[in-house]
C-alpha positions as YAML, in Angstrom:
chain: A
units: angstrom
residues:
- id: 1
  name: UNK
  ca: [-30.02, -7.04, -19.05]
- id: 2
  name: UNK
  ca: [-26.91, -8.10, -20.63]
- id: 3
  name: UNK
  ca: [-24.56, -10.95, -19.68]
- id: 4
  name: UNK
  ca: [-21.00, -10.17, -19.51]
- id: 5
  name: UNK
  ca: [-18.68, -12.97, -19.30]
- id: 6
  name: UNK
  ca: [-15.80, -12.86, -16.38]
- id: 7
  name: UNK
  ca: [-13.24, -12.75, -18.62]
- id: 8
  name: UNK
  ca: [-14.97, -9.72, -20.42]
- id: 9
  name: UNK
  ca: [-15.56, -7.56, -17.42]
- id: 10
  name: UNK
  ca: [-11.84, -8.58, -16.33]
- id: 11
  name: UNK
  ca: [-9.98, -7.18, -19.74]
- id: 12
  name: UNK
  ca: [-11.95, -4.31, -20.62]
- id: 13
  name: UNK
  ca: [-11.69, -3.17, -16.49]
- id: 14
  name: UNK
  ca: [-7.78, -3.34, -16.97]
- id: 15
  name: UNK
  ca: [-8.22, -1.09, -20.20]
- id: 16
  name: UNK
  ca: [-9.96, 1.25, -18.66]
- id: 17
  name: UNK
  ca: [-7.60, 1.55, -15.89]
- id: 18
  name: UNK
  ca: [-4.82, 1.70, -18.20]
- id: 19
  name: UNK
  ca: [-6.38, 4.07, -20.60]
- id: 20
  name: UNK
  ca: [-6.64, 6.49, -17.14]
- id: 21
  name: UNK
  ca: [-3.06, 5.77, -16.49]
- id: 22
  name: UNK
  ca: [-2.25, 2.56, -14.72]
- id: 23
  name: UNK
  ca: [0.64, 0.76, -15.06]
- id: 24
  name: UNK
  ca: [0.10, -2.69, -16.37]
- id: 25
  name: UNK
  ca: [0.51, -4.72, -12.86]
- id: 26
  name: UNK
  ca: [-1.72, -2.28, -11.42]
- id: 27
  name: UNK
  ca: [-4.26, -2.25, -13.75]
- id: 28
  name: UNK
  ca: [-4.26, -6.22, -13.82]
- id: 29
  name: UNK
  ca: [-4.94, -6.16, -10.07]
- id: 30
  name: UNK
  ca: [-7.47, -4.20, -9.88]
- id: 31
  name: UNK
  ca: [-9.34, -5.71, -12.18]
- id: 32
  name: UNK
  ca: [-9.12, -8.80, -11.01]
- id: 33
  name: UNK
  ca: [-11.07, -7.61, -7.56]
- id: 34
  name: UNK
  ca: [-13.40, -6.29, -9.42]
- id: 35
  name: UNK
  ca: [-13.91, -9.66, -11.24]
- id: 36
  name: UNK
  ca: [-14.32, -11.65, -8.40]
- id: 37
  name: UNK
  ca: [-16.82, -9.33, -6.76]
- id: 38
  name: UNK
  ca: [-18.82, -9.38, -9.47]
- id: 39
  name: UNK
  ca: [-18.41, -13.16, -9.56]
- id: 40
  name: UNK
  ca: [-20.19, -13.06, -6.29]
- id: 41
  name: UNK
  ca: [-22.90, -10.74, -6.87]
- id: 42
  name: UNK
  ca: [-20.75, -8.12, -4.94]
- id: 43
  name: UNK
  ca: [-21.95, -5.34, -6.68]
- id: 44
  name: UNK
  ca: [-21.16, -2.45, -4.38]
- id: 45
  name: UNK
  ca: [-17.42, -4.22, -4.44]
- id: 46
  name: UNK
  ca: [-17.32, -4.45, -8.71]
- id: 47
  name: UNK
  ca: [-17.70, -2.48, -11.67]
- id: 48
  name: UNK
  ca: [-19.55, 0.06, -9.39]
- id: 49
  name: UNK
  ca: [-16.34, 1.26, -8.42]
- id: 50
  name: UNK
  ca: [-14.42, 1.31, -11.90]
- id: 51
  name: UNK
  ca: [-15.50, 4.74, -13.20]
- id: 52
  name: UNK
  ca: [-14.02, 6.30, -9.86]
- id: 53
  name: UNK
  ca: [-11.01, 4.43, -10.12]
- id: 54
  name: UNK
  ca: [-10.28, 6.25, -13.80]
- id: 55
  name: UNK
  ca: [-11.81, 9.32, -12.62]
- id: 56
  name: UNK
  ca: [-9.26, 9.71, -10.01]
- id: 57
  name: UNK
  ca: [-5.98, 7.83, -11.99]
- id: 58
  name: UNK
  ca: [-6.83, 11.29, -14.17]
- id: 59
  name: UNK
  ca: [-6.95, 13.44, -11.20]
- id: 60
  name: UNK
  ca: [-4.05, 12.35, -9.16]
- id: 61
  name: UNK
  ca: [-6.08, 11.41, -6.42]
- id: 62
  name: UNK
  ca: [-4.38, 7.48, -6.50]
- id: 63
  name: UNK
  ca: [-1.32, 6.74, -8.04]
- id: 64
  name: UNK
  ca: [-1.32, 4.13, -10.88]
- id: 65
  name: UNK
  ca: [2.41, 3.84, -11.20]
- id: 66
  name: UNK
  ca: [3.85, 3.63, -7.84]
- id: 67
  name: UNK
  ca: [6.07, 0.48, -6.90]
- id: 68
  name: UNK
  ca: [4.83, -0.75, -3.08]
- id: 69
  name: UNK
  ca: [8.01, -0.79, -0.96]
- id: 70
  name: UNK
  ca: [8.16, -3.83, 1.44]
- id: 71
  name: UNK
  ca: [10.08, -3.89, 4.52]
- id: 72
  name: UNK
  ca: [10.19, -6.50, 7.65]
- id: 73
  name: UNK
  ca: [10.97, -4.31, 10.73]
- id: 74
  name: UNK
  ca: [10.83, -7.55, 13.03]
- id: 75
  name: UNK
  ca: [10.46, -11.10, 11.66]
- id: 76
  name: UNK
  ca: [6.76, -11.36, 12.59]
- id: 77
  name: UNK
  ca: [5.86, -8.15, 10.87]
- id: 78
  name: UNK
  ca: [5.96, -7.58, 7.37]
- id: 79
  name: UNK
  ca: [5.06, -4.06, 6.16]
- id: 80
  name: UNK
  ca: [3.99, -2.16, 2.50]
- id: 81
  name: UNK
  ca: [4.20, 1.20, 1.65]
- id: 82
  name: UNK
  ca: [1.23, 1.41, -0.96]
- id: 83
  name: UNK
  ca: [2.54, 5.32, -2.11]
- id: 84
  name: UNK
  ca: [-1.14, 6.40, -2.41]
- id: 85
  name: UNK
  ca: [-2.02, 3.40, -4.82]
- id: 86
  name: UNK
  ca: [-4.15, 0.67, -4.98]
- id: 87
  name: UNK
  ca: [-4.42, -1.56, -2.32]
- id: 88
  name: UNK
  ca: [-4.48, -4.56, -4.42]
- id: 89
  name: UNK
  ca: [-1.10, -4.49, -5.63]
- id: 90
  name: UNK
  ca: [0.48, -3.40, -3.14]
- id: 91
  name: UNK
  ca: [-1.07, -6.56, -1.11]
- id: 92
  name: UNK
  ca: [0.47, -8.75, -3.85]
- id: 93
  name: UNK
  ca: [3.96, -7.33, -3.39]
- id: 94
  name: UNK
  ca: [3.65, -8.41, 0.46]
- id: 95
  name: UNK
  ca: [1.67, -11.27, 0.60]
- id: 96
  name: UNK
  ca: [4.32, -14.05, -0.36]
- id: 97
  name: UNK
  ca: [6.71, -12.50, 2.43]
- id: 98
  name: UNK
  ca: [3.78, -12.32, 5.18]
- id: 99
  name: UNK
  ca: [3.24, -15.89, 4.04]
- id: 100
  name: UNK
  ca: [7.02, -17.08, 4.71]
- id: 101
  name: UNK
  ca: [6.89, -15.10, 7.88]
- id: 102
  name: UNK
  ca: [4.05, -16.94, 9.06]
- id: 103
  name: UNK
  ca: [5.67, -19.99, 8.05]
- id: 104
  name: UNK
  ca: [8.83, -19.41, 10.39]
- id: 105
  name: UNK
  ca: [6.87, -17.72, 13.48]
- id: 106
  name: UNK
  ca: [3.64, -19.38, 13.49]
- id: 107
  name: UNK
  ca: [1.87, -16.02, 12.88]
- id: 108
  name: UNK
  ca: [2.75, -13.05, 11.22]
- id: 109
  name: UNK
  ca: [1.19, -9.50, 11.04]
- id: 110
  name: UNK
  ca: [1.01, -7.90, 7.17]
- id: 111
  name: UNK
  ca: [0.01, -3.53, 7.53]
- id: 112
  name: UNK
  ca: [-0.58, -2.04, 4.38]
- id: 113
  name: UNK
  ca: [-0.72, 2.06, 4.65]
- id: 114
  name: UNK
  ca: [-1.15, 4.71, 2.28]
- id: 115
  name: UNK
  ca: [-3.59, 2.83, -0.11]
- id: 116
  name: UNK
  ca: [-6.58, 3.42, -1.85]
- id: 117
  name: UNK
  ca: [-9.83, 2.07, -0.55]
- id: 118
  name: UNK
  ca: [-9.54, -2.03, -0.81]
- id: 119
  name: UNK
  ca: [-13.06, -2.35, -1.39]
- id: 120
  name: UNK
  ca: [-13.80, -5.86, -0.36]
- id: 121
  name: UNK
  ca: [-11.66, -7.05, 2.54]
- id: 122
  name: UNK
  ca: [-12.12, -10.47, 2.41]
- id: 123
  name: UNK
  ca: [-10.76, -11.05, -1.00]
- id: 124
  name: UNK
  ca: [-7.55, -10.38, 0.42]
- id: 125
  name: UNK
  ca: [-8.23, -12.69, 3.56]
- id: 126
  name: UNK
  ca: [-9.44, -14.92, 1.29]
- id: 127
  name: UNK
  ca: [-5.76, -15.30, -0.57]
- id: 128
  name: UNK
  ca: [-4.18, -15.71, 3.08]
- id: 129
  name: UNK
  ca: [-7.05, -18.75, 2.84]
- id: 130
  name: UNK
  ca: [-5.91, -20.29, 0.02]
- id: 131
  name: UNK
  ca: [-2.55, -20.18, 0.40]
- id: 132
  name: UNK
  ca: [-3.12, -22.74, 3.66]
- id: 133
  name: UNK
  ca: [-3.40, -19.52, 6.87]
- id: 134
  name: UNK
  ca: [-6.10, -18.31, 8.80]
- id: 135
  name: UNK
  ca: [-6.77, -15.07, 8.07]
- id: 136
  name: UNK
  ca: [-8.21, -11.76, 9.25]
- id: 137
  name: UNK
  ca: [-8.50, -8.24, 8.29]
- id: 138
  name: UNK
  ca: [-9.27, -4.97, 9.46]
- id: 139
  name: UNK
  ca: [-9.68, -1.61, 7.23]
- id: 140
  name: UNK
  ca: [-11.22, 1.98, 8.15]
- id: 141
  name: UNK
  ca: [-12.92, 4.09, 5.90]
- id: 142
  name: UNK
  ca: [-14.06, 7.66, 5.73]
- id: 143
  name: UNK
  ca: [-16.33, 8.78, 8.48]
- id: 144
  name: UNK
  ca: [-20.04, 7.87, 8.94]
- id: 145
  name: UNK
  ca: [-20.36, 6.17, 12.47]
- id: 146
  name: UNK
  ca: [-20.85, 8.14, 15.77]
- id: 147
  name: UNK
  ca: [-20.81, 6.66, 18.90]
- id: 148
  name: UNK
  ca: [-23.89, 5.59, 20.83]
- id: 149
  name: UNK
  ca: [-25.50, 8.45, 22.30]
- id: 150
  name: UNK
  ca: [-23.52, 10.66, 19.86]
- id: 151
  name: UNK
  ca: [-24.08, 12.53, 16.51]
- id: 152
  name: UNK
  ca: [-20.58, 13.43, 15.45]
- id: 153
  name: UNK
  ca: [-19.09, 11.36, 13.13]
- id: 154
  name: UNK
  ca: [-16.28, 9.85, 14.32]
- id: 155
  name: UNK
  ca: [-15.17, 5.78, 12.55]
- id: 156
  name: UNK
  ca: [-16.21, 4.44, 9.16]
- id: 157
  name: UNK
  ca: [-18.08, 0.94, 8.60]
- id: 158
  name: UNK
  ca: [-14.35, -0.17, 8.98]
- id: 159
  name: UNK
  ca: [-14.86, -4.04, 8.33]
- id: 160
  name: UNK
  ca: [-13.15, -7.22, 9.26]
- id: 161
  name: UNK
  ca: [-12.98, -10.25, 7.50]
- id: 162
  name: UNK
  ca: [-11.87, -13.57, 8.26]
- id: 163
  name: UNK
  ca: [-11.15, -16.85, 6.28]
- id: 164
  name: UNK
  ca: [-10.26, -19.91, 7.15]
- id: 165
  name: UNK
  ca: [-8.45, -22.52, 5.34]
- id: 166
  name: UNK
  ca: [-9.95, -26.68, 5.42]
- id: 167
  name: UNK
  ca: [-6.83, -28.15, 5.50]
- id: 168
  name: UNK
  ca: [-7.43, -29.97, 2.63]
- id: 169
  name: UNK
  ca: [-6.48, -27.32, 0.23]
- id: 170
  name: UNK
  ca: [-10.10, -25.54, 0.13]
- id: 171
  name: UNK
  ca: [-11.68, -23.13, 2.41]
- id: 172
  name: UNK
  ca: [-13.79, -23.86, 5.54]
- id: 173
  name: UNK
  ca: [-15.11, -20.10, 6.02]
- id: 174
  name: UNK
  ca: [-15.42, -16.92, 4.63]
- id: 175
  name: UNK
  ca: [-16.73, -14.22, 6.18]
- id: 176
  name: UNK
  ca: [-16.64, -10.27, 5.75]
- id: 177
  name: UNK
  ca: [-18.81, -7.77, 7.03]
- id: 178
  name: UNK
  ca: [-18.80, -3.85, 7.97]
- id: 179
  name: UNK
  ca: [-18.83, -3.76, 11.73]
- id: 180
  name: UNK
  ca: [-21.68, -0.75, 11.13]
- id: 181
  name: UNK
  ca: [-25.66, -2.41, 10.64]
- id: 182
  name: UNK
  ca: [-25.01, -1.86, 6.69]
- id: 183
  name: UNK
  ca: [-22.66, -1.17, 4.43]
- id: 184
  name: UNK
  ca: [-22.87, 2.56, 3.55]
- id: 185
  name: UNK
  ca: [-22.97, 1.68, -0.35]
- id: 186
  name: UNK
  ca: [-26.47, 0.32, 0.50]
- id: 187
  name: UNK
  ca: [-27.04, 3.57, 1.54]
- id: 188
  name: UNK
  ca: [-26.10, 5.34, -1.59]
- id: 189
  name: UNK
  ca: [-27.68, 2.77, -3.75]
- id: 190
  name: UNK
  ca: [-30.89, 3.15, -2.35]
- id: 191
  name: UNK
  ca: [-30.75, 6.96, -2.62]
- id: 192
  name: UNK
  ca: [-29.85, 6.77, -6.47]
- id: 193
  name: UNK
  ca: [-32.71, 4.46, -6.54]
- id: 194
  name: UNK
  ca: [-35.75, 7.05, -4.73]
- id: 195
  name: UNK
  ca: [-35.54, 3.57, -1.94]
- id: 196
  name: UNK
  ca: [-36.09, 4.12, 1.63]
- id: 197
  name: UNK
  ca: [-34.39, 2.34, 3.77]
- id: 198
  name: UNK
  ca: [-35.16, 0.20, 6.71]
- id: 199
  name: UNK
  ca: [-34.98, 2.35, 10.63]
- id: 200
  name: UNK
  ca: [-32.49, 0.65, 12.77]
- id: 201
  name: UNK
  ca: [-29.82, 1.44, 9.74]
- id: 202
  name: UNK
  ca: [-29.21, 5.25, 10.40]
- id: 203
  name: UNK
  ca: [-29.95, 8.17, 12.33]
- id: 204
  name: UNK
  ca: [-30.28, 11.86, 11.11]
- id: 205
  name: UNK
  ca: [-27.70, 14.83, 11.77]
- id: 206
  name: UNK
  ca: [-29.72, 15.67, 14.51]
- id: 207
  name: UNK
  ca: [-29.24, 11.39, 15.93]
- id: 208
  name: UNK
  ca: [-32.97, 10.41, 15.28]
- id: 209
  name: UNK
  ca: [-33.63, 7.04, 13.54]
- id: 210
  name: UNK
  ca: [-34.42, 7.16, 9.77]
- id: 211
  name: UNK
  ca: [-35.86, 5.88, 6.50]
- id: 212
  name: UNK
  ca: [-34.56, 8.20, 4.28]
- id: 213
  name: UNK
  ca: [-31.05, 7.37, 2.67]
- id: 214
  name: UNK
  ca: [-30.53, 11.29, 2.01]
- id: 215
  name: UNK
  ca: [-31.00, 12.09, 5.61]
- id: 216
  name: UNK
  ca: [-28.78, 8.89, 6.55]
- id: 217
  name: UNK
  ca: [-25.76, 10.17, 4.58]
- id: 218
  name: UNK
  ca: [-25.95, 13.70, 6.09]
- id: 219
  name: UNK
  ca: [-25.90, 12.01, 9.52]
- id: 220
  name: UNK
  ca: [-24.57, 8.11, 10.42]
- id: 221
  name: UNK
  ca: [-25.13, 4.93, 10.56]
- id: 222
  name: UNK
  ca: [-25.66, 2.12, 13.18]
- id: 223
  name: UNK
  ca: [-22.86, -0.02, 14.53]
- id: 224
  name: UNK
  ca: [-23.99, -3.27, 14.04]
- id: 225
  name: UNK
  ca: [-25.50, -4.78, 18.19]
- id: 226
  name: UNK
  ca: [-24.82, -0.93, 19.74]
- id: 227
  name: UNK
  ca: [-22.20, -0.93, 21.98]
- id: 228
  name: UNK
  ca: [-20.68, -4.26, 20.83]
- id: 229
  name: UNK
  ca: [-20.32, -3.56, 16.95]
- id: 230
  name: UNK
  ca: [-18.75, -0.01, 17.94]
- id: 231
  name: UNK
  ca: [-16.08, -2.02, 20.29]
- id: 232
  name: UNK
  ca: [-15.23, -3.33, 16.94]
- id: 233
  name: UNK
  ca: [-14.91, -0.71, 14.41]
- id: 234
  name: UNK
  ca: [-12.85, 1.05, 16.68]
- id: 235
  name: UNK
  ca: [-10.53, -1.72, 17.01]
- id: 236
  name: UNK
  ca: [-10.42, -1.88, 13.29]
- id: 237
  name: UNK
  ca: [-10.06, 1.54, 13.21]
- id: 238
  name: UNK
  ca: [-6.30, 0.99, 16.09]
- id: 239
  name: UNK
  ca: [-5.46, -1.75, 13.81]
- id: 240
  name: UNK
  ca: [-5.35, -0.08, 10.44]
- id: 241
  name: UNK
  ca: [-5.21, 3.34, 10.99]
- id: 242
  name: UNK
  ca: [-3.01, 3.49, 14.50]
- id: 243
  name: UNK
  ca: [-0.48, 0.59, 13.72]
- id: 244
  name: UNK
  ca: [-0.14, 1.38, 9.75]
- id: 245
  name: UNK
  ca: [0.53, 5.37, 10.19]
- id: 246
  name: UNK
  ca: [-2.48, 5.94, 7.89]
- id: 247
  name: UNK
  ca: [-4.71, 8.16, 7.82]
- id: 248
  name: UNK
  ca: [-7.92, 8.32, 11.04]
- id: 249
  name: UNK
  ca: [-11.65, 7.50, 9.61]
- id: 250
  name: UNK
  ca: [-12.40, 11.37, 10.67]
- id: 251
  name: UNK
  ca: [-9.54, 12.59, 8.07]
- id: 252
  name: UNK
  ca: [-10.21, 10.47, 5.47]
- id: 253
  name: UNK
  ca: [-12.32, 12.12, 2.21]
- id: 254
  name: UNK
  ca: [-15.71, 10.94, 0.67]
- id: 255
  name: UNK
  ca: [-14.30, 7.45, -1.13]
- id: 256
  name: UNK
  ca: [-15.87, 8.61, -5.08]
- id: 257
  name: UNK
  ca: [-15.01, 11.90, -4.86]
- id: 258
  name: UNK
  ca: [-13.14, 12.40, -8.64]
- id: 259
  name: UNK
  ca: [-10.98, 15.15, -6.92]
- id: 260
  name: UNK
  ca: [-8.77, 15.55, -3.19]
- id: 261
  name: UNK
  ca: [-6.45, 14.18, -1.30]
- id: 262
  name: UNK
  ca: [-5.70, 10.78, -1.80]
- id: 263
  name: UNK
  ca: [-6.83, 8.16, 0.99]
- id: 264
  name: UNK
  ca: [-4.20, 7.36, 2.44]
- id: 265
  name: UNK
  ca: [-6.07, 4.16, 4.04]
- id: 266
  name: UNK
  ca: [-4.49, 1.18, 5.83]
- id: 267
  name: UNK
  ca: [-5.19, -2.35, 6.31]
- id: 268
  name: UNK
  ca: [-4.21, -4.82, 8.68]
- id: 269
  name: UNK
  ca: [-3.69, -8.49, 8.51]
- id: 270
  name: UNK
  ca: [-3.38, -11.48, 10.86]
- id: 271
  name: UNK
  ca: [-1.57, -13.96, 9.02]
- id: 272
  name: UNK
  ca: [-1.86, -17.60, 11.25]
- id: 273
  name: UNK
  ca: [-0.28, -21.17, 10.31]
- id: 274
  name: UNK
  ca: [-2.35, -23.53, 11.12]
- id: 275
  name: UNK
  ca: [-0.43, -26.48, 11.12]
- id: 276
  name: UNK
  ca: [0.71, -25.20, 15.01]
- id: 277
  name: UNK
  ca: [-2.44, -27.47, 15.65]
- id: 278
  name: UNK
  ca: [-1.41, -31.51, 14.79]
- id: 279
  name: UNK
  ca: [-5.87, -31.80, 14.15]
- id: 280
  name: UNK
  ca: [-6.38, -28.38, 12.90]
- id: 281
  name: UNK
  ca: [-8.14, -30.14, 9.43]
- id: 282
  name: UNK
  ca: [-10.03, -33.08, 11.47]
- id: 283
  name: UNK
  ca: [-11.17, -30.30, 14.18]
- id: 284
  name: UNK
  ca: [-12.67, -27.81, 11.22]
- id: 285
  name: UNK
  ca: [-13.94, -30.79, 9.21]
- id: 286
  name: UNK
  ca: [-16.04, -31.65, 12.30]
- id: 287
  name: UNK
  ca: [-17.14, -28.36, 13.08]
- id: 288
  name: UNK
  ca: [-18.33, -27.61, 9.44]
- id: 289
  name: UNK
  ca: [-20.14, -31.32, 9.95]
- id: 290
  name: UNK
  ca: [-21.95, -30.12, 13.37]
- id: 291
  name: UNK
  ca: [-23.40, -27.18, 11.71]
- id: 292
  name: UNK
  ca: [-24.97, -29.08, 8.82]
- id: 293
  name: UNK
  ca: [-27.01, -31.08, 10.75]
- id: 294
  name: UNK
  ca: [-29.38, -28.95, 10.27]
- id: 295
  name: UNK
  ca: [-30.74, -28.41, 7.22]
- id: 296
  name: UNK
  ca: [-29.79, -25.27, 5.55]
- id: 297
  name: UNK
  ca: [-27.24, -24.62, 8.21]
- id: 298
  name: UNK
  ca: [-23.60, -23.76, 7.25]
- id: 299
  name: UNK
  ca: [-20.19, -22.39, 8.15]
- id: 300
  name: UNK
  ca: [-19.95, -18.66, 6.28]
- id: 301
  name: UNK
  ca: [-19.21, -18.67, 2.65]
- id: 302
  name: UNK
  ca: [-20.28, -22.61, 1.81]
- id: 303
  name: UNK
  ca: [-22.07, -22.86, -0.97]
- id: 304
  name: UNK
  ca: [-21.85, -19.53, -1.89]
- id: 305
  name: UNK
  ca: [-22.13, -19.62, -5.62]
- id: 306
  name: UNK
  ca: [-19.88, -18.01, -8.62]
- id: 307
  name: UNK
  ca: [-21.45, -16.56, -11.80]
- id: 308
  name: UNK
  ca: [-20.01, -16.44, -15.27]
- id: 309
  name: UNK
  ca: [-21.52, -14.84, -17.22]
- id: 310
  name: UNK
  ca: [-23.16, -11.98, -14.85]
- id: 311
  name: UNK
  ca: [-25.80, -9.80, -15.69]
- id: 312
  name: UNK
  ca: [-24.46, -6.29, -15.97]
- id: 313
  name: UNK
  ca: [-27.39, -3.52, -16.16]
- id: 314
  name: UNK
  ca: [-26.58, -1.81, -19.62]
- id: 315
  name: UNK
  ca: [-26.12, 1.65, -18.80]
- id: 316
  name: UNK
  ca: [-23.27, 0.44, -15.98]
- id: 317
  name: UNK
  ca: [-21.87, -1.32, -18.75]
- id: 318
  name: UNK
  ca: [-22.34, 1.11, -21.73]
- id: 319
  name: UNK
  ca: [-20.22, 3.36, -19.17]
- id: 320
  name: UNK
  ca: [-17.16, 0.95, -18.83]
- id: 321
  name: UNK
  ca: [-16.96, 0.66, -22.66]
- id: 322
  name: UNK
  ca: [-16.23, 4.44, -22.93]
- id: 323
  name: UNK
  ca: [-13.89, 3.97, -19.77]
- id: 324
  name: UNK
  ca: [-11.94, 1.54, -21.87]
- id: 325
  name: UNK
  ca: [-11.61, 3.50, -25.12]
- id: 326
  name: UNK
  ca: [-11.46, 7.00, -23.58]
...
């Protein structure tokens, strides 16, 4: 399997996007997610995506030249208008006000609506993170979880992520998860694969338990703990659908599909200064110090290591070549 270097993956993603019509910022965005998932092993987050991204930049179906438009309707609440593009630049465009707003407040909210699907939510938590804030996310996504004791589709896996900064310029935790058992791209991959799946992941149209991915696609999938995980997906769903104006998980369109409407997704971001707290640092430092007493005990995301190069399978990557020189 070949081994791509970072940088590689990073330039010849931002071609591709820009051969499918991208505007430079845009382009240089997006490929920089994809980067870091792939940094992380994140392959469901990475290149997987890329030949959707151009497939729809031809179609229409996400917009590769819009400008975000940011607004501040109060002075806790910062706002971006992502015009049916990427999600990723039209974070950037907000982030540095959400930041200043949490600076003033104490805590500041940051709603992105109308964007493409972010793919991994906590690499935009993760920037609140560095930047010194605590914070967490919310997304939706098109439609794959009923309720318990249903069958109708009703919420996506609509994750939340959280990170949290160690007051000493690094971060102290990193988590981001689907609020459904799995992620549905486990799902898929295990279909394209002839996999089965493990029961406890999906049920069947009909709201049986399953093993086979095919079956699990044409019905739903598990909130993660019953009852409890649903409680919050459908929070996530208020958050970034209800409170962004975007679009519900039941209107939204399969993700990859080259052709349709666009998204029209929303996220939504707590943005939280933690300097509020005079021991904030000394009070995480502890904590983190606590749960490695034990050995191979940690806080989320410590330890959790990068890659450069990364193996890329050879067909995946034969495929973003011709992306980048279509």
């Amino acid at each position: 399997m070949p081994q791509i270097s970072l940088d590689e993956i990073e330039q010849t993603v931002r071609r591709a996007l820009s051969v499918h019509g991208a505007e430079a910022f845009a382009a240089a965005e997006v490929a920089r997610a994809v980067r870091k998932a792939e940094s992380v092993g994140n392959k469901i987050c990475g290149l997987y995506y890329v030949e959707s991204y151009c497939q729809q930049l031809r179609s229409g179906r996400v917009s590769g030249t819009v400008t975000p438009q940011v607004r501040t309707p109060r002075k806790g609440a910062v706002m971006v208008d992502a015009g049916f593009g990427f999600a990723q630049p039209a974070f950037s465009h907000a982030l540095p006000v959400g930041l200043d707003a949490a600076r003033t407040n104490g805590v500041a909210s940051l709603s992105v609506a109308h964007a493409h699907t972010c793919t991994s939510l906590g690499y935009f938590t993760e920037q609140i993170a560095q930047a010194g804030m605590i914070g967490i996310g919310f997304t939706n996504a098109s439609p794959i979880v009923a309720a318990p004791g249903g069958k109708t589709r009703a919420i996506g896996t609509n994750p939340i992520a959280f990170s949290v900064p160690d007051g000493q310029g690094g971060i102290a935790m990193q988590f981001d998860q689907s609020t459904t058992t799995v992620a549905l791209g486990k799902i898929t991959m295990a279909k394209a694969a002839g996999q089965s799946i493990p029961e406890g992941w999906a049920l069947d149209a009909d709201g049986n338990p399953t093993t086979d991915p095919e079956e699990a696609i044409k019905g739903s999938l598990v909130s993660m703990g019953g009852y409890k995980g649903w409680g919050f997906g459908l929070m996530a769903e208020v958050l970034a659908a209800a409170l962004t104006g975007s679009v519900l998980s039941r209107d939204v369109k399969p993700l990859k599909a080259p052709e349709g409407a666009p998204h029209d997704l929303g996220q939504y971001y707590l943005i939280i200064d933690p300097s509020v707290s005079h021991d904030f640092g000394d009070k995480i430092k502890a904590l983190a110090e606590h749960i490695a007493t034990d050995e191979g005990a940690r806080m989320p995301g410590q330890n959790k290591a990068t890659m450069d190069p990364v193996e890329v399978g050879e067909e995946t990557w034969a495929l973003i070549m011709a992306l980048a020189t279509a």
